[in-house]
Backbone as CSV, one residue per row, in Angstrom:
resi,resn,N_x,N_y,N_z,CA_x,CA_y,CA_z,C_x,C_y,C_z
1,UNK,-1.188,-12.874,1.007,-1.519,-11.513,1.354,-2.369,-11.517,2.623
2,UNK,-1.915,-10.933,3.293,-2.693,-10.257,4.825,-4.048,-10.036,4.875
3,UNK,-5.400,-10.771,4.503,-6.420,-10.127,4.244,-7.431,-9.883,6.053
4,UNK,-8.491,-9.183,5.584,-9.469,-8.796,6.350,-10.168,-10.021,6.945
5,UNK,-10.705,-10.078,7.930,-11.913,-11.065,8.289,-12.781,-10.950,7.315
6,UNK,-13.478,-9.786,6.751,-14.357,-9.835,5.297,-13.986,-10.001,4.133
7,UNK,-12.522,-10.253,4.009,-11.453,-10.912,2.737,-11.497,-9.602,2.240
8,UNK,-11.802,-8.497,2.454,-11.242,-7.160,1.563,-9.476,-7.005,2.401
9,UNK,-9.017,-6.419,1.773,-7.720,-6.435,2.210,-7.343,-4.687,3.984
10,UNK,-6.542,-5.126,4.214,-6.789,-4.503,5.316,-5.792,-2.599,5.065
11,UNK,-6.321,-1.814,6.185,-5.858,-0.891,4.914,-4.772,-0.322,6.130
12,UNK,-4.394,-0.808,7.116,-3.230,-0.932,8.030,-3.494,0.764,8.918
13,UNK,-4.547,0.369,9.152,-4.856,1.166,10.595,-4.946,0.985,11.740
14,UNK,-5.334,1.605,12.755,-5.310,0.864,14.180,-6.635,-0.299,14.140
15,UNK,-7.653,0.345,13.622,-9.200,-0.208,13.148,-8.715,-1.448,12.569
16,UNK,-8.117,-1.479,11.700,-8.459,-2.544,10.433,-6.656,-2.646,10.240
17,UNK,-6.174,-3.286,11.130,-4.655,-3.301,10.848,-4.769,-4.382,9.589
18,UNK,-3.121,-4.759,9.599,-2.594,-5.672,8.989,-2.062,-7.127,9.679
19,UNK,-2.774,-8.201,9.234,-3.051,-9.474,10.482,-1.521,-10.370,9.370
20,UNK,-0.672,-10.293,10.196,0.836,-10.739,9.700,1.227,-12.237,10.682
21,UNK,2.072,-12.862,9.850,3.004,-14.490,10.482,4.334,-13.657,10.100
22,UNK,4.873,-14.195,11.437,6.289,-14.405,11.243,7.178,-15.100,9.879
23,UNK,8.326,-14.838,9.220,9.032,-15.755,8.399,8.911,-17.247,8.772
24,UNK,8.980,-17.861,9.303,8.678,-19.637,9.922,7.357,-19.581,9.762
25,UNK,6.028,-18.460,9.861,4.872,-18.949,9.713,4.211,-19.271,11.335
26,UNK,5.263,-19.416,11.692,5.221,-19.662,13.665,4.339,-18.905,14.797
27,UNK,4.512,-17.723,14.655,3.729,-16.567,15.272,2.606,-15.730,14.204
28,UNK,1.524,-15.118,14.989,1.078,-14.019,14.581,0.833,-12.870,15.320
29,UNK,0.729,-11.667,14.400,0.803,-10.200,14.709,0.425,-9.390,14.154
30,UNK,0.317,-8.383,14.515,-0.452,-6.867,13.387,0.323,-6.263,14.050
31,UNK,0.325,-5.213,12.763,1.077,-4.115,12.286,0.342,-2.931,11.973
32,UNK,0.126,-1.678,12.053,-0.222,-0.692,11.536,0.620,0.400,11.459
33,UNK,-0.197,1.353,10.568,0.701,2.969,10.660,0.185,4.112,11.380
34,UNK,0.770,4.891,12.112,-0.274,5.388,13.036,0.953,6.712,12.642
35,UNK,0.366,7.771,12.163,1.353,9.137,11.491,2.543,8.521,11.067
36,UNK,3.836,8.879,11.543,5.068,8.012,10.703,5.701,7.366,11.571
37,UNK,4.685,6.571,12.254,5.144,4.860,13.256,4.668,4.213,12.681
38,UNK,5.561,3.308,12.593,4.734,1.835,12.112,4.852,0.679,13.753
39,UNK,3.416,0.638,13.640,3.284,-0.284,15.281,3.097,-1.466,14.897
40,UNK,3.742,-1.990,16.039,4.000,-3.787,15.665,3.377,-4.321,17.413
41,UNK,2.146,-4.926,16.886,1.748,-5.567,18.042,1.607,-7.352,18.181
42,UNK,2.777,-7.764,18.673,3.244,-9.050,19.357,2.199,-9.545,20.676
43,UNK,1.242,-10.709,20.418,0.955,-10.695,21.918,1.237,-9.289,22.780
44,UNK,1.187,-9.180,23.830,1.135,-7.870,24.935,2.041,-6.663,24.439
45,UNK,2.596,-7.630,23.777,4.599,-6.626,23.529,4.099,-5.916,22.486
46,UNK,4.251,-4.511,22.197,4.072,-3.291,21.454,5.666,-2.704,20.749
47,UNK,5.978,-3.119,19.607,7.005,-1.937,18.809,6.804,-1.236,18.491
48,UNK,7.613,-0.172,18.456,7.720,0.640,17.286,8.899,1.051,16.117
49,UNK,8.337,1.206,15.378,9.733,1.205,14.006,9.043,2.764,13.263
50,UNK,10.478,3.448,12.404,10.017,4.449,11.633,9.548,3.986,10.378
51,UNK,8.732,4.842,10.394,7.546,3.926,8.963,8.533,3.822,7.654
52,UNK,9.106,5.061,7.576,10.421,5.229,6.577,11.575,3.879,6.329
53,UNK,11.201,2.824,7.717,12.222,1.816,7.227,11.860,1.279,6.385
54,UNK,10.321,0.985,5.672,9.995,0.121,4.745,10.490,0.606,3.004
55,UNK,10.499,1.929,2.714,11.264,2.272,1.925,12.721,2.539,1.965
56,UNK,13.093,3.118,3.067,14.688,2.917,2.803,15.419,1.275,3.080
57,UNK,14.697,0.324,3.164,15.147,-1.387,3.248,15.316,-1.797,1.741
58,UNK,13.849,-1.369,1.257,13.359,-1.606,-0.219,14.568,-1.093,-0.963
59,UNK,15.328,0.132,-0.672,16.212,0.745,-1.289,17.633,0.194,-1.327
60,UNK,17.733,-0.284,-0.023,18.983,-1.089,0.809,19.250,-2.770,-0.462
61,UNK,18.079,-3.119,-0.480,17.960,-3.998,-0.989,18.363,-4.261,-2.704
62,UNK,17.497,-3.123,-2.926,18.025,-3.201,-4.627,19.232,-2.722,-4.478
63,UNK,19.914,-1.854,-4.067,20.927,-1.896,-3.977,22.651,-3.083,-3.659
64,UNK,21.490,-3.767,-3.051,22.371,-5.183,-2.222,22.141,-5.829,-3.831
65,UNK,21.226,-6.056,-4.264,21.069,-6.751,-5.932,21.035,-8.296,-5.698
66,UNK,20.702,-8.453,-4.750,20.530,-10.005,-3.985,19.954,-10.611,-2.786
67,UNK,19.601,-11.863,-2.558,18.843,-12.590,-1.605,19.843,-11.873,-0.680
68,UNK,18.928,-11.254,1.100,19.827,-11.088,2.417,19.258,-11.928,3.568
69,UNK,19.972,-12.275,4.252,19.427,-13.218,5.471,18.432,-11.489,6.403
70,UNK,17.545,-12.329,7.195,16.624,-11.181,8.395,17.732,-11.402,9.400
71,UNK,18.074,-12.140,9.832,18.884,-12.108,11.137,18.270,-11.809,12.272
72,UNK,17.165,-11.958,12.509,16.522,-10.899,13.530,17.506,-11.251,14.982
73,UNK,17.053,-10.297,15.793,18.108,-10.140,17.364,16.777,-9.280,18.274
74,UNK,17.059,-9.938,19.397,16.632,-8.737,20.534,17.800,-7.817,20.099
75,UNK,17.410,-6.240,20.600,18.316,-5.257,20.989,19.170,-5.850,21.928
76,UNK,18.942,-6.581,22.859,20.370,-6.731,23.807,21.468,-7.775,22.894
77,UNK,20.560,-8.123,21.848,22.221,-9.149,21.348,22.072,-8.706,20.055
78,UNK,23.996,-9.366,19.645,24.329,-8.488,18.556,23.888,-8.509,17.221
79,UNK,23.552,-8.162,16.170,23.078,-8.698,14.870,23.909,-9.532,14.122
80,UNK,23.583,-10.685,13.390,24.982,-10.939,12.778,25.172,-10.054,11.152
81,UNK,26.268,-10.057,11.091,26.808,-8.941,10.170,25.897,-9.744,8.864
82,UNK,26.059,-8.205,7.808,25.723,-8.926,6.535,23.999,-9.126,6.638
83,UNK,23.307,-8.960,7.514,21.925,-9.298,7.767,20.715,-7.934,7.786
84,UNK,19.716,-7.890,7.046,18.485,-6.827,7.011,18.529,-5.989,9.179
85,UNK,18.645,-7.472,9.975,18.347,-6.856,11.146,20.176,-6.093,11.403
86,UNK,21.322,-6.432,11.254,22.572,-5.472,11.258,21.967,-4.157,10.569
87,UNK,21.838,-3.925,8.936,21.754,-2.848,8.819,20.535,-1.964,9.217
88,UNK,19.558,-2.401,10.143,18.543,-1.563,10.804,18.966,-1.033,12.017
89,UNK,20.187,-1.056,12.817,20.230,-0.657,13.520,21.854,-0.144,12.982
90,UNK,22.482,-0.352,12.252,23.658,0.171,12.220,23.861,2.227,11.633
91,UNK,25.231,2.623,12.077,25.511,4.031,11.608,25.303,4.003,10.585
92,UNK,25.472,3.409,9.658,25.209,3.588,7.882,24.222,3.263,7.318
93,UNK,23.136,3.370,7.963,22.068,3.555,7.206,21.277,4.907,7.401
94,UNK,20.378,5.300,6.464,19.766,5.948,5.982,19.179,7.479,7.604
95,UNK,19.018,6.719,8.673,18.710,7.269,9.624,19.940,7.235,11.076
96,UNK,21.103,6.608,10.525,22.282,6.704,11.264,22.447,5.989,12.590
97,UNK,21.804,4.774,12.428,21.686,3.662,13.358,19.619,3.326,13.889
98,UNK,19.451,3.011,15.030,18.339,2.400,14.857,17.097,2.913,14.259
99,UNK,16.310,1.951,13.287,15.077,2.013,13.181,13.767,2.055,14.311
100,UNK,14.541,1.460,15.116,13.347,0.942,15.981,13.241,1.540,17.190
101,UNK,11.992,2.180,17.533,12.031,3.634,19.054,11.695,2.879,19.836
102,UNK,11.120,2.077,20.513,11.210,2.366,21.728,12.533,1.638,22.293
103,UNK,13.198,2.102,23.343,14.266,2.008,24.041,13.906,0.024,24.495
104,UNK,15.024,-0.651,24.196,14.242,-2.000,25.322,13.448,-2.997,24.142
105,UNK,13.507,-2.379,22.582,12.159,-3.190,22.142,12.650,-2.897,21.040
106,UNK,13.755,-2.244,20.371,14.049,-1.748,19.106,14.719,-2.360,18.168
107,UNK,15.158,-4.210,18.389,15.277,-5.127,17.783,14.184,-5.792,16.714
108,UNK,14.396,-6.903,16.780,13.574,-7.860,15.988,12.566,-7.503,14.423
109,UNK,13.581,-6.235,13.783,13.418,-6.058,12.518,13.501,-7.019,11.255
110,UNK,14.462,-7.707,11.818,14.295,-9.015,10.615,13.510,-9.772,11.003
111,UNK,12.361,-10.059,12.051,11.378,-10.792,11.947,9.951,-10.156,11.460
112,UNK,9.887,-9.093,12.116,8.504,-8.296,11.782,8.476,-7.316,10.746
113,UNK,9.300,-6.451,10.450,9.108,-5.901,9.110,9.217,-6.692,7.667
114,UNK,10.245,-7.607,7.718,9.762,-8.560,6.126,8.472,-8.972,5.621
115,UNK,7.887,-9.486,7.029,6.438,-10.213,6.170,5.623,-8.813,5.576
116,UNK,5.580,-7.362,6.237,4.698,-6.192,5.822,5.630,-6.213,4.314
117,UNK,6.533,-6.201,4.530,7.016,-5.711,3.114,6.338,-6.377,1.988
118,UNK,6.337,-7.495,2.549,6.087,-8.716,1.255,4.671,-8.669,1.141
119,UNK,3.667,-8.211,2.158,2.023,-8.346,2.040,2.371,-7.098,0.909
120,UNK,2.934,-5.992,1.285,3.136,-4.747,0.155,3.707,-4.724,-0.996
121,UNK,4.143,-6.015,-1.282,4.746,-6.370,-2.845,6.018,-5.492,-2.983
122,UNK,6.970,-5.671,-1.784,7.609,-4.777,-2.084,9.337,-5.576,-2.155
123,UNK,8.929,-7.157,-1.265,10.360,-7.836,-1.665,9.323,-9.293,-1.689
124,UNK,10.402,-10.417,-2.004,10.154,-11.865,-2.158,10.880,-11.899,-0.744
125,UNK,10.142,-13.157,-0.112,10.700,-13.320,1.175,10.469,-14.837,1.599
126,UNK,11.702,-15.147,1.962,11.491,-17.282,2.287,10.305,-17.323,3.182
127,UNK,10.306,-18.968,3.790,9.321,-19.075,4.450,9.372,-20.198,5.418
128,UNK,10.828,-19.906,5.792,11.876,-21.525,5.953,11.651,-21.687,7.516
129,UNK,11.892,-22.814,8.308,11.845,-23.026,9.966,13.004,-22.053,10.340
130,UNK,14.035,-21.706,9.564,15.307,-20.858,10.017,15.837,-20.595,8.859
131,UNK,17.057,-19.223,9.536,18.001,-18.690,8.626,16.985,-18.092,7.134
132,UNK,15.802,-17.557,7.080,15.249,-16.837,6.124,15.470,-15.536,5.431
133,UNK,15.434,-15.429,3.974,16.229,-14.483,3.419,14.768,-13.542,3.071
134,UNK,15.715,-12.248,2.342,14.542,-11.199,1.696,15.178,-10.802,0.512
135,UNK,13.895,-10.752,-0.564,15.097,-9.797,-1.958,14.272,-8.749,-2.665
136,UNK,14.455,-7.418,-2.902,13.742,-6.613,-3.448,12.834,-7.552,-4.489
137,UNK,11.702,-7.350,-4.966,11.176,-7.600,-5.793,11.860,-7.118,-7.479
């Protein structure tokens, strides 16, 4: 779990975000909610995603009724099919293609939204050098 520098847990604000690793464990980052954005701050690089993806994934998921690969992708390359980062940007989901606003930056959902999910008890998620999966709880 994501805790505080004072080990209380963090309550995912701009103040007191959420201090997140990548699936590999490789990188770190924070995350917060700021009205219904969820901001993802990478070193310099700033996302944004609709806060709503973390429940409609959760939903995606029990529905899937099984382990899914993240797949993550920049926006300029393609997702591979079958993967959490395909259906975040595809027509058939919940918001009719991408999760992710800003233009240029609206990829890399299967890397940065799994670990929030999982600090939120909301899926089981690997923890592998590659190819890492997610499964509703």
């Amino acid at each position: 779990m994501a805790k505080a520098k004072s080990g209380s847990i963090p309550k995912g604000t701009k103040e007191d975000p959420w201090q997140l690793k990548t699936p590999p464990g490789t990188s770190e980052y924070i995350m917060y909610k700021e009205e219904d954005i969820l901001v993802c701050k990478v070193g310099s690089t700033t996302l944004h995603y609709q806060w709503r993806c973390l429940e409609d994934c959760a939903a995606m998921l029990k529905k899937h009724g099984d382990w899914m690969e993240l797949g993550s992708a920049d926006e300029q390359k393609p997702a591979k099919d079958g993967t959490a980062e395909a259906w975040a940007r595809s027509p058939q989901n919940p918001v009719k293609g991408w999760y992710g606003l800003k233009k240029g930056f609206r990829g890399r959902f299967g890397m940065y939204v799994p670990p929030l999910m999982e600090v939120l008890g909301m899926v089981e998620l690997e923890h592998n050098p590659r190819n890492n999966r997610m499964r509703v709880k």
